[in-house]
N, C-alpha and C positions, 0 to 999 in steps of 0.2 A: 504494500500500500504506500503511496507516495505520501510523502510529508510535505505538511501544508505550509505556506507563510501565511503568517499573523500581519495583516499592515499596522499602524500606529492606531488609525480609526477604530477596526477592527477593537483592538482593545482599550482605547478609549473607551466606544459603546459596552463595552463587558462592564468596564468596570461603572461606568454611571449606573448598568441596570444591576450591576452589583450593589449599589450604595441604596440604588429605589427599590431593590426587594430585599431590604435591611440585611445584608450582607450571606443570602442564601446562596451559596455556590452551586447547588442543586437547580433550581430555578431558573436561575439565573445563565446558568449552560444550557438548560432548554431555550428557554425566551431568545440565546441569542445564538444557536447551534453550534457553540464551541463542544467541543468535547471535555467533560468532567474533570478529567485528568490534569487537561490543560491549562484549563480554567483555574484549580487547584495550585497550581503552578504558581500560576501571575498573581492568584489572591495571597500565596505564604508571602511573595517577594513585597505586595503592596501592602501588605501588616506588619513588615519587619520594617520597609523602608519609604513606604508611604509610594503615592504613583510617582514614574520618573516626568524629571521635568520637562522632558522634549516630546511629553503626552500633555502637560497642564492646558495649552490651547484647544488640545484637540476635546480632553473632557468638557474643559468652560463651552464650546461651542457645541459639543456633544448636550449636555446639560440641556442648553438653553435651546435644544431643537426638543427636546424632549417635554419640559415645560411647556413648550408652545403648544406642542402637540396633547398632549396629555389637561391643557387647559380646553381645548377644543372636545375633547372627549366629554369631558366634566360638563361643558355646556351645553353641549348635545344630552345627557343622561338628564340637565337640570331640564332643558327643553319640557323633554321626553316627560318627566315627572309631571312637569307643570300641566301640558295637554293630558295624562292620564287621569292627573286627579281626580274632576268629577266623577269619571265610569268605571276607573279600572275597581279587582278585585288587590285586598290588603298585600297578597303575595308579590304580586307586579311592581306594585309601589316599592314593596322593601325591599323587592330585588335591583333594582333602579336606586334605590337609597343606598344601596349597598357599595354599587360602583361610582354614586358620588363620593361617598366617605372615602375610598379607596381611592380613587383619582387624587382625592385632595390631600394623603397621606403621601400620597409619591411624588406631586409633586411639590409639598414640603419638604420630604428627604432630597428632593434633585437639586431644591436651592438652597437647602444646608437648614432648613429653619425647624426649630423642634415640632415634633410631634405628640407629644408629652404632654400634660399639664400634672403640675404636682399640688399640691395645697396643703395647707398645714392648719390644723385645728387648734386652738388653742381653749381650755377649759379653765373659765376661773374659779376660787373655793367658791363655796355657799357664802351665805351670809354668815351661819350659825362658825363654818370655819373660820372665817374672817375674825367673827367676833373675839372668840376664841385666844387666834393671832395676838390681835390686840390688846385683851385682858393681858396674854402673857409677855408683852413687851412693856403695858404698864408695869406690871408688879416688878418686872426685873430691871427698869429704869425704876422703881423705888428702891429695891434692895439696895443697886449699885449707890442711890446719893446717900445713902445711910452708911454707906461703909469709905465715901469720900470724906475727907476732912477739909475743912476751906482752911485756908490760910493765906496770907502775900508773900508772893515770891519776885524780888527784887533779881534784877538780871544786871550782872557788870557785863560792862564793853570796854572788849579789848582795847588798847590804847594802838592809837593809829602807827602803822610800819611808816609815814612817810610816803606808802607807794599811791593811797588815795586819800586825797583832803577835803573835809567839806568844808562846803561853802554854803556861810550862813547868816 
């Protein structure tokens, strides 16, 4: 069997729909008929050492056909959805929602932008906690002034080196 070349393009496109099917090498050899193996190959070398540079124009322009294209799709699905609404049955719909959500995940991965949202909860005590709190930093702000002594503490300064003088 004759051995193939790979042009730069070639694996440009592997790797952007390497990066828009969140890094499935499997997939990702289908979608773009490299072979597995291959493919294998160029994903160990672009995790050890990121893509080479004399690909970065071909990805950026790769990317942004992809975008394009993949924004097209989206708008067609959204079309599609909007004319279904009234008639279709609930399956149609979700299925059609389904390749918008999709569309819109890929291509946030092809222009780098998260796909994530994370949130973070934050729970305050009760009241009755709180109160609680408070009683116990009263009573341990009383303990402590009960065990302070007042007094005046006179503080001497040093006598000037000469090296700063004030002026007064």
């Amino acid at each position: 069997m004759p051995r193939v070349e790979w042009s730069e393009e070639d694996r440009a496109t592997a790797y952007v729909q390497w990066v828009v099917n969140k890094k499935n090498v499997r997939r990702t050899a289908e979608d773009c008929n490299i072979p597995h193996g291959t493919l294998r190959y160029w994903v160990k070398e672009w995790e050890e050492k990121g893509p080479p540079e004399a690909m970065e124009n071909k990805i950026s322009s790769t990317s942004y056909e992809f975008v394009v294209h993949a924004n097209k799709v989206r708008e067609s699905a959204m079309n599609k959805l909007e004319e279904l609404i009234p008639t279709a049955e609930t399956k149609q719909l979700s299925a059609i929602a389904t390749v918008v959500g999709i569309m819109d995940d890929k291509i946030r991965l092809a222009s780098g932008l998260a796909t994530r949202r994370t949130e973070n909860t934050y729970v305050l005590p009760s009241k009755a906690e709180m109160k609680s709190f408070v009683d116990t930093l009263i009573a341990s702000a009383e303990d402590r002034s009960a065990v302070v002594v007042e007094g005046e503490v006179e503080l001497e300064q040093p006598e000037s080196s000469g090296l700063l003088q004030l002026k007064g």
